[in-house]
Steps between C-alpha positions, in 0.01 A plus 500: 500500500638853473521719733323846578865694418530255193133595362561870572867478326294341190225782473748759519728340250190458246382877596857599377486296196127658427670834566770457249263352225298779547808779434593248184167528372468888531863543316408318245195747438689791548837397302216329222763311309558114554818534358635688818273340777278212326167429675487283844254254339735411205767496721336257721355337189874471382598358865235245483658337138838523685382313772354190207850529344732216606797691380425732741510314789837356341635854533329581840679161656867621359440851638389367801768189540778831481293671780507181720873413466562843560336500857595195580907587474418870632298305820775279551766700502329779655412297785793353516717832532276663734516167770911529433467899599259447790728267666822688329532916591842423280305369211230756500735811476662298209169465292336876599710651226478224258068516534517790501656566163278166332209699627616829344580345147294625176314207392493581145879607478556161666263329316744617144776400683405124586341486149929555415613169710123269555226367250198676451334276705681497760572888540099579624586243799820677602388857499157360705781359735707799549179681551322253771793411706548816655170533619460070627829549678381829642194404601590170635783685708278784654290197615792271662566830691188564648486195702481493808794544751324275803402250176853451411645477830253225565637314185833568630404415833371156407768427232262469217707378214504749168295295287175490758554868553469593151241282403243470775606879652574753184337362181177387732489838628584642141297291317152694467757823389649295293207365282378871462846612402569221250170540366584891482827444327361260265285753345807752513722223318228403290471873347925547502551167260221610252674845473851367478330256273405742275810696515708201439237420168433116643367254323179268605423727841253802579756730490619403132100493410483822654787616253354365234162678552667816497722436210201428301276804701260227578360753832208269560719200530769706668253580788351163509826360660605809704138429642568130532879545668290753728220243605730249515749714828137617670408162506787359638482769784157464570562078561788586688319764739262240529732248610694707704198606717403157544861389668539792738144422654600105491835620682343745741 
């Protein structure tokens, strides 16, 4: 069953959607050429063939594969890294700068520069890393160090062996965070390998679609799969809100 906070999160999230249809729909009356903003209906029209188009979903699983190995290297390592500077003051002052400077880099200047050294494939997956790690290792970190003092003492205490602690102390505590995060940064990731998809012209994804539509000013089809990419991150946010509610009542 959902929740009250789930069903409200829902309504909003569909008032919002209404909201922005409803600005769509009056730009395309004022601007009055299809050409520059087509029509919601054949946009949605143009979604719904997408959606019956097994090529499509072809693309949408390589886009998405990228997006997935991306978090899953950036969640490992980012994990890992902040555990080694929570226990390790040393460590931490080593990787401030170096995060620091990952999290400050251009993403399309970067994005040219793998294209130099990496496949076109592969260089949407490395810029999504260098953009997600920062923040997983950041976010992971703040959390380690808001633990309690009396909490860890009591591990101490008790001589609660490293592998206990982290599993059945930090990650269960982190856990409902966590699934909103991930969730979060899916949707982020999701919209950084279409872009760097188009930018890097790939073939068989949304982002080299995307391309293509423009190449061939094909607006209504162009639209169609920035509306898709877009439904496809608020949906993902709104399961993992869902979710997320669920475990921090279960763990109150």
């Amino acid at each position: 069953m959902i929740g009250k906070n789930g069903k409200n999160s829902i309504i909003y999230s569909a008032i919002g959607l209404l909201f922005v249809f409803l600005l769509w729909f009056l730009l395309y009356f004022v601007v009055a050429n299809s050409y520059i903003v087509p029509s919601p209906l054949l946009v949605i029209k143009e979604s719904f063939y997408s959606l019956l188009n097994g090529e499509f979903y072809a693309h949408l699983l390589s886009t998405v594969l990228r997006v997935l190995i991306a978090l899953l290297i950036s969640l490992v390592l980012g994990t890992a890294l902040s555990l080694i500077s929570h226990l390790s003051k040393k460590v931490e002052s080593v990787l401030i700068p170096i995060i620091s400077i990952t999290r400050s880099l251009p993403v399309l200047a970067v994005l040219l520069i793998i294209l130099i050294i990496a496949p076109r494939g592969v260089a949407p997956i490395i810029v999504c890393i260098l953009s997600i790690l920062p923040i997983i290792y950041s976010q992971t970190l703040n959390y380690l160090n808001t633990i309690d003092l009396k909490t860890k003492q009591m591990l101490s205490v008790y001589n609660v062996p490293l592998k206990k602690q982290v599993i059945k102390v930090y990650l269960k505590g982190y856990s409902p965070l966590f699934v909103k995060e991930i969730t979060s940064l899916f949707s982020f990731s999701l919209k950084l390998v279409v872009s760097a998809e188009i930018l890097a012209s790939v073939y068989k994804s949304i982002g080299g679609d995307i391309s293509n539509a423009s190449i061939y000013s094909n607006v209504t089809q162009l639209f169609s799969l920035t509306l898709i990419v877009c439904l496809i991150g608020i949906a993902v946010e709104l399961i993992g809100n869902l979710v997320s509610n669920k475990m921090e009542k279960k763990y109150k």
